[in-house]
Backbone as JSON, one array per atom type, in Angstrom:
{
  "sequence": "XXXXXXXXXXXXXXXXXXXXXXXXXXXXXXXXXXXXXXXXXXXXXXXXXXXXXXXXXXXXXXXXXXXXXXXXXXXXXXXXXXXXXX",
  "N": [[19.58, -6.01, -7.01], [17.4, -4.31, -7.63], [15.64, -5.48, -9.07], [14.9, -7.51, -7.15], [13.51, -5.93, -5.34], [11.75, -4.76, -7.19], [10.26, -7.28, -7.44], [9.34, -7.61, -5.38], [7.55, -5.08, -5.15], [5.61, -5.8, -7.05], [4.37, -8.65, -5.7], [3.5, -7.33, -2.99], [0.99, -5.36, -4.32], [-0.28, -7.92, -5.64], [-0.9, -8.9, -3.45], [-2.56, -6.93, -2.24], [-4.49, -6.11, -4.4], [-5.97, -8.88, -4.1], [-6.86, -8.91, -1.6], [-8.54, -6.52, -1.65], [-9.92, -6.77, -3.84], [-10.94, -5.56, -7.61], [-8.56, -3.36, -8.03], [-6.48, -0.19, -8.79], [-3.21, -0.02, -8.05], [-0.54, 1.75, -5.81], [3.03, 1.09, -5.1], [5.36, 2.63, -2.98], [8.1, 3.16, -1.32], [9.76, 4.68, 1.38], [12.32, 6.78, 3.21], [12.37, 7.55, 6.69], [13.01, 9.6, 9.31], [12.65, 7.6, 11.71], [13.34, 5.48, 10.28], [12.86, 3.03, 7.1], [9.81, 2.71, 5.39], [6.66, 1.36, 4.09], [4.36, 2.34, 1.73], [1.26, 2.07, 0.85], [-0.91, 2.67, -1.66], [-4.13, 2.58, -3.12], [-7.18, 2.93, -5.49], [-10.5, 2.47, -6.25], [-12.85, 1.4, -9.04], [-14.44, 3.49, -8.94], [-13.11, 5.6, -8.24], [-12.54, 6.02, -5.61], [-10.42, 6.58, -2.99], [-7.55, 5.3, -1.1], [-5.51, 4.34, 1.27], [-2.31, 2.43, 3.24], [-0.3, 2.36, 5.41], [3.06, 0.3, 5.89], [5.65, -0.36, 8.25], [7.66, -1.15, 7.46], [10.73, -1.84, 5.27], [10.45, -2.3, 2.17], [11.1, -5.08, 0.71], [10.53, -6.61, 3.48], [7.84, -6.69, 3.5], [5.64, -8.64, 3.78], [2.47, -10.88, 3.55], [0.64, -10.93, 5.46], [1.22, -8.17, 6.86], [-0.95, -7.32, 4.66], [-3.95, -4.98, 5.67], [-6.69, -6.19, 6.67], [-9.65, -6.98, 4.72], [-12.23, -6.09, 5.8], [-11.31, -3.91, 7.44], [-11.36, -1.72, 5.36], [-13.25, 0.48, 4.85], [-11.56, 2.25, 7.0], [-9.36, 2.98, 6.19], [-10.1, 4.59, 4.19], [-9.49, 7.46, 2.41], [-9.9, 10.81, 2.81], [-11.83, 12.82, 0.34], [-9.8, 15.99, -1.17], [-7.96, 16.12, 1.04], [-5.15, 16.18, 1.86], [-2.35, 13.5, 1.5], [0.24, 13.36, 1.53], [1.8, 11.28, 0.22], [0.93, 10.4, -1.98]],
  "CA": [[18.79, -5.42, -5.93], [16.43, -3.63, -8.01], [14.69, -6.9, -8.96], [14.52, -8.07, -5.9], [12.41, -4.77, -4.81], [10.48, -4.86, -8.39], [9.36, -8.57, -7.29], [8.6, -7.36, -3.93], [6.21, -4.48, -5.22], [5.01, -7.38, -7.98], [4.0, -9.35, -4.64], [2.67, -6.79, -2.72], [0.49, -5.5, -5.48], [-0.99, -8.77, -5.62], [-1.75, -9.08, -2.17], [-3.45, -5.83, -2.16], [-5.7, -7.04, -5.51], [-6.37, -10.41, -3.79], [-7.41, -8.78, -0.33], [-9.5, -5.35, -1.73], [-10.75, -6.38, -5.47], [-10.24, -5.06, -8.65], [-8.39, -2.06, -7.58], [-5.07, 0.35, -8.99], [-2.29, -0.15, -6.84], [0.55, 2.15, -6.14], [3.97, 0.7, -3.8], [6.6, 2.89, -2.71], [8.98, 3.1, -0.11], [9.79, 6.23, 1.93], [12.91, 6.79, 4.44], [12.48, 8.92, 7.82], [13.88, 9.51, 10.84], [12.45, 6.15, 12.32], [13.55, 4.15, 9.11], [12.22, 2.85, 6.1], [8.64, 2.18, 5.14], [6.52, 1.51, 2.62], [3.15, 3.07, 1.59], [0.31, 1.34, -0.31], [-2.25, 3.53, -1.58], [-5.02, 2.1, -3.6], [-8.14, 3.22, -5.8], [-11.31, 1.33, -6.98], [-12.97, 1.89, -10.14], [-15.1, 4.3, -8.98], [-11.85, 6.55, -7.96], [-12.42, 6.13, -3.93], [-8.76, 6.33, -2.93], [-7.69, 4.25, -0.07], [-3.95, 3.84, 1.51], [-2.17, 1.92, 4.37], [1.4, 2.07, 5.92], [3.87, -0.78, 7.04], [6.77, 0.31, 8.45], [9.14, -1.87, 6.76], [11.14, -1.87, 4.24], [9.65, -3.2, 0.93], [11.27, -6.29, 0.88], [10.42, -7.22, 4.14], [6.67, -6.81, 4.17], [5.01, -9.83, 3.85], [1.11, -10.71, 3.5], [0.12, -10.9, 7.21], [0.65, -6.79, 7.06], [-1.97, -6.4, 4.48], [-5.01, -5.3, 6.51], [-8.11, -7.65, 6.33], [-10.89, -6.37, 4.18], [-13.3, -4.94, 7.09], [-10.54, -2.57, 8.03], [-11.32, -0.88, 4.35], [-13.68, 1.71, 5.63], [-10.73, 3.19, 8.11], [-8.17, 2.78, 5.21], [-10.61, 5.41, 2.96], [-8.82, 8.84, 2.58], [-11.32, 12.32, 2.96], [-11.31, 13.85, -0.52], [-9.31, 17.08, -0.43], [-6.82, 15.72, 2.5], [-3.55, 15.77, 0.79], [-2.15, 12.59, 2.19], [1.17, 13.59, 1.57], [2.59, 9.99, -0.01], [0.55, 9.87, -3.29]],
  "C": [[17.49, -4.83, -6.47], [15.35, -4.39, -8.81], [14.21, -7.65, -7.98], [13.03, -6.79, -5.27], [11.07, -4.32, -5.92], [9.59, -6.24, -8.08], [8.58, -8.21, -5.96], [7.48, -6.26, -4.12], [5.18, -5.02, -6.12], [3.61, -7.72, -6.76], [2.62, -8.64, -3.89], [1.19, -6.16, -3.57], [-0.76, -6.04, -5.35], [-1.69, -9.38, -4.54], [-2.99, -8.49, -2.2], [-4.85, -6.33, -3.24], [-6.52, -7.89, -4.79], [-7.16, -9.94, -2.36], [-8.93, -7.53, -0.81], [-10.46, -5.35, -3.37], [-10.04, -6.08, -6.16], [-9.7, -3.34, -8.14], [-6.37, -1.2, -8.32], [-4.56, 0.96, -7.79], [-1.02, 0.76, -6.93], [1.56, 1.89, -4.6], [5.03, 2.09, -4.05], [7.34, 3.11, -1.05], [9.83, 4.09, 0.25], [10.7, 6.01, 2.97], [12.45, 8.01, 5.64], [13.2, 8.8, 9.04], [13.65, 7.78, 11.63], [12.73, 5.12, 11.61], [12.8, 4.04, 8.13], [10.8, 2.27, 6.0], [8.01, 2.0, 4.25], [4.78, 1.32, 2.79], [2.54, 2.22, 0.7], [-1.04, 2.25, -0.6], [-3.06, 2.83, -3.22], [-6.27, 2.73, -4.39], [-9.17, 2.34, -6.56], [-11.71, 2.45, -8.47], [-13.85, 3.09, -10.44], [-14.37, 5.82, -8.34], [-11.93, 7.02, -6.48], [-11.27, 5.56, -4.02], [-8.74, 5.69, -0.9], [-5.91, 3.99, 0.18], [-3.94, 2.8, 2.8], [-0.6, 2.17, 4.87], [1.8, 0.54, 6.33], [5.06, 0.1, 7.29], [7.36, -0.58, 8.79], [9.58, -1.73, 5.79], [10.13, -2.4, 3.25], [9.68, -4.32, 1.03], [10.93, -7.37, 2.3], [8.82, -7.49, 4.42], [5.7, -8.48, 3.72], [2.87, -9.82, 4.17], [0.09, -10.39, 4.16], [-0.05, -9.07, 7.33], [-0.25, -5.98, 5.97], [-3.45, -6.27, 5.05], [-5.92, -6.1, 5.89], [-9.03, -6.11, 5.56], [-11.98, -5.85, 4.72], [-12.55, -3.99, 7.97], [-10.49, -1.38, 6.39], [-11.94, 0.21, 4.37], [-12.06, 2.71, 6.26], [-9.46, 3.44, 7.14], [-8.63, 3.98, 4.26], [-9.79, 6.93, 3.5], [-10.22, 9.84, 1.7], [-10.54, 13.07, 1.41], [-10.72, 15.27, -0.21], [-8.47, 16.94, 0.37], [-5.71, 15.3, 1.64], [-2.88, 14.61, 1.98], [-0.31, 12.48, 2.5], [2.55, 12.24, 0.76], [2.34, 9.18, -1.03], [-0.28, 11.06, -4.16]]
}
């Protein structure tokens, strides 16, 4: 199981790379009352930080939920704003 969810943040990862640039990627996956999800938060090299939610599991997210590259503006997180998930 825990290969299966290391290939799946592998994957994702590489989405993220392939959709936003050279950028450090961090996956994890968070339970709450509504179920499991999983957080992608992002920084370029100039240390503008940048997340997104799916709310699916890890293993289930697939490429289609990483946003398109002109939704990267609305994806930027306000220095100072604790985001609570990185």
């Amino acid at each position: 199981m825990e290969s299966r969810r290391a290939e799946a943040a592998a994957r994702l990862k590489a989405w993220t790379r392939s959709r936003f640039g050279d950028v450090t990627v961090m996956v994890t996956e968070l339970e709450s009352a509504s179920g499991l999800h999983t957080v992608v938060a992002f920084w370029t090299a100039n240390r503008k930080h940048y997340h997104f939610r799916v709310r699916k599991a890890l293993e289930d997210v697939t490429q289609a939920d990483v946003p398109p590259v002109e939704d990267k503006d609305a994806l930027a997180m306000t220095p100072g704003v604790d985001c609570r998930c990185c």
